[in-house]
N, C-alpha and C positions, 0 to 999 in steps of 0.2 A: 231565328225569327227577328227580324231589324225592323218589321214594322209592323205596328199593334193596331188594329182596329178600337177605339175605347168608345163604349157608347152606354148611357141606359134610363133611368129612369128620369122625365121631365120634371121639373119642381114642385108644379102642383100635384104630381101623381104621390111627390111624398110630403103632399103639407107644405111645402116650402111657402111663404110668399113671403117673406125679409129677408134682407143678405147676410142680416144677424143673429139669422136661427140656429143654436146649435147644431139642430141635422147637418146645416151648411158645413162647421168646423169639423163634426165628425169624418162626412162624406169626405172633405178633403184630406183630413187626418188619415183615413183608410184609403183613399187614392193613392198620396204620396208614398206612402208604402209597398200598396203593392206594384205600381208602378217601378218603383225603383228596383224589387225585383227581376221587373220585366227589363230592368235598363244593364243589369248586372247579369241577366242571361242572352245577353245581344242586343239588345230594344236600341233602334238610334232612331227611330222615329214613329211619334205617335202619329196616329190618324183619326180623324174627330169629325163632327159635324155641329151647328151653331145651335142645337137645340137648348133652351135655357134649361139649368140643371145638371146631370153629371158632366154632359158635354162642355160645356162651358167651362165647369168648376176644373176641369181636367186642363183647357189651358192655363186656365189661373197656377194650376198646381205644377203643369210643366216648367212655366216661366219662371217658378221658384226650384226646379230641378237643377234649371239650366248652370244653376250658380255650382251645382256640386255636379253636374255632369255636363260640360259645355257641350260635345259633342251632340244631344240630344236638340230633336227638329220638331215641332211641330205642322202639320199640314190639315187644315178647315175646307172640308170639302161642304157643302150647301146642294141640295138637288137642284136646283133651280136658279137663276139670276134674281130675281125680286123674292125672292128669302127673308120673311122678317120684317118685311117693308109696312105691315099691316099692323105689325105687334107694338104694346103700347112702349111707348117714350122709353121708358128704361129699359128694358127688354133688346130693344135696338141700340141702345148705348151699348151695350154689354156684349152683343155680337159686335160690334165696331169694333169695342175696345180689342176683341178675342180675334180681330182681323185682322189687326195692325200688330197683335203679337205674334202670330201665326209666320213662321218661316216661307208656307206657300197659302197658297189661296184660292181654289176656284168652285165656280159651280159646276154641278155636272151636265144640265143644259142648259142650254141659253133660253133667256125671257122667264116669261114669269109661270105661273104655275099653271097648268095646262090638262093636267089631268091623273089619277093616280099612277100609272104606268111611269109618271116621271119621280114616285117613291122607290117602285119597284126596281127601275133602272139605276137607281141613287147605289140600294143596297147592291145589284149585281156588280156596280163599281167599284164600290171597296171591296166587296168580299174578293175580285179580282188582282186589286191593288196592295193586299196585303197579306201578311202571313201567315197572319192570327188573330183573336179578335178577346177582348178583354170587358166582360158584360157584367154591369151593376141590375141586376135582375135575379127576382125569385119567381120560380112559377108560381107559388103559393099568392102571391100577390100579384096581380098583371096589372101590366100598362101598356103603352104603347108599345115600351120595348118585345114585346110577346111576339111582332113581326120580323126585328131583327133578328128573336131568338130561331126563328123558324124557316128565316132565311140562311141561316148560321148551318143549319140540324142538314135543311137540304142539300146545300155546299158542303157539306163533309160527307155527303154521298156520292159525293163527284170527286172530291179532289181531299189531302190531309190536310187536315185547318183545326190546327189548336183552338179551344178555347176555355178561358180558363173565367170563372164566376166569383163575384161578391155575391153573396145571399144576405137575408136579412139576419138569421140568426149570428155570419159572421160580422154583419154592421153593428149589432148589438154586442161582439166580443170587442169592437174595436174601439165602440164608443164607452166600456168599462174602462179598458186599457186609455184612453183618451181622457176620462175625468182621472184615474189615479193620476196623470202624468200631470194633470194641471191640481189636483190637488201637491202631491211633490211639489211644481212649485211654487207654490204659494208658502209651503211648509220650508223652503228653502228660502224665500226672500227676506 
């Protein structure tokens, strides 16, 4: 599997609204991990979308991968050209910035957004474009990701399509694991 699908839950779906929320360090703490698994079972390129929240937080997390695994790519697929164009001032900073790190970059259609079928289209794209797919989602909890999950269920009726889940209960094992390690070092400084 050399190319992962990563997508899931938006910011506000989990409380987020600062870049200084600890959920933020958590989510990333548990990205980079399991992530790297994915990179050490084949993984040479992610695939992502600009939604602010995991998607995003997963280039941030790539572009610090890149240091211990150069070989690793990231690729920002967007459904639509005018993507984010409405979202406020920071929001589109941060899909910018997740642009310009991004190894490739396009939308899946062109122009702006035109109707839902241009969602539905988005997913049947990656789900085509890759091998397997890597989802920060609990059913116990929905969000939007509840349509990827369900695009996901359908495509492995068709075709083998790994996927492998963050749930919440395992965000709460990572975020114990995450305070011990910052207590450690604090206890070592």
């Amino acid at each position: 599997m050399s190319r992962i699908w990563v997508t899931g839950y938006r910011t506000y779906e989990l409380g987020v609204f600062k870049d200084n929320d600890t959920k933020v360090a958590v989510l990333k703490y548990a990205l980079k991990i399991r992530l790297k698994e994915q990179l050490d079972q084949g993984m040479d390129w992610i695939i992502t979308g600009g939604q602010p929240g995991v998607e995003l937080w997963t280039v941030d997390v790539a572009q610090e991968l890149k240091e211990e695994y150069p070989k690793l790519k990231v690729a920002l697929f967007v459904p639509f050209e005018g993507f984010g164009k409405n979202w406020k001032e920071g929001n589109q900073g941060k899909l910018a910035k997740a642009k310009a790190a991004a190894d490739f970059y396009a939308p899946v259609f062109k122009g702006d957004y035109q109707g839902p079928f241009q969602l539905k289209g988005y997913q049947e794209f990656i789900l085509e474009h890759t091998d397997g797919a890597f989802l920060v989602y609990d059913t116990e909890f929905e969000g939007k990701s509840l349509y990827d999950d369900k695009a996901i269920k359908d495509f492995q009726q068709k075709a083998p399509y790994p996927l492998s889940r963050l749930d919440m209960d395992q965000l709460q094992d990572y975020a114990n694991d995450y305070q011990e390690a910052i207590n450690e070092e604090k206890w070592n400084s």
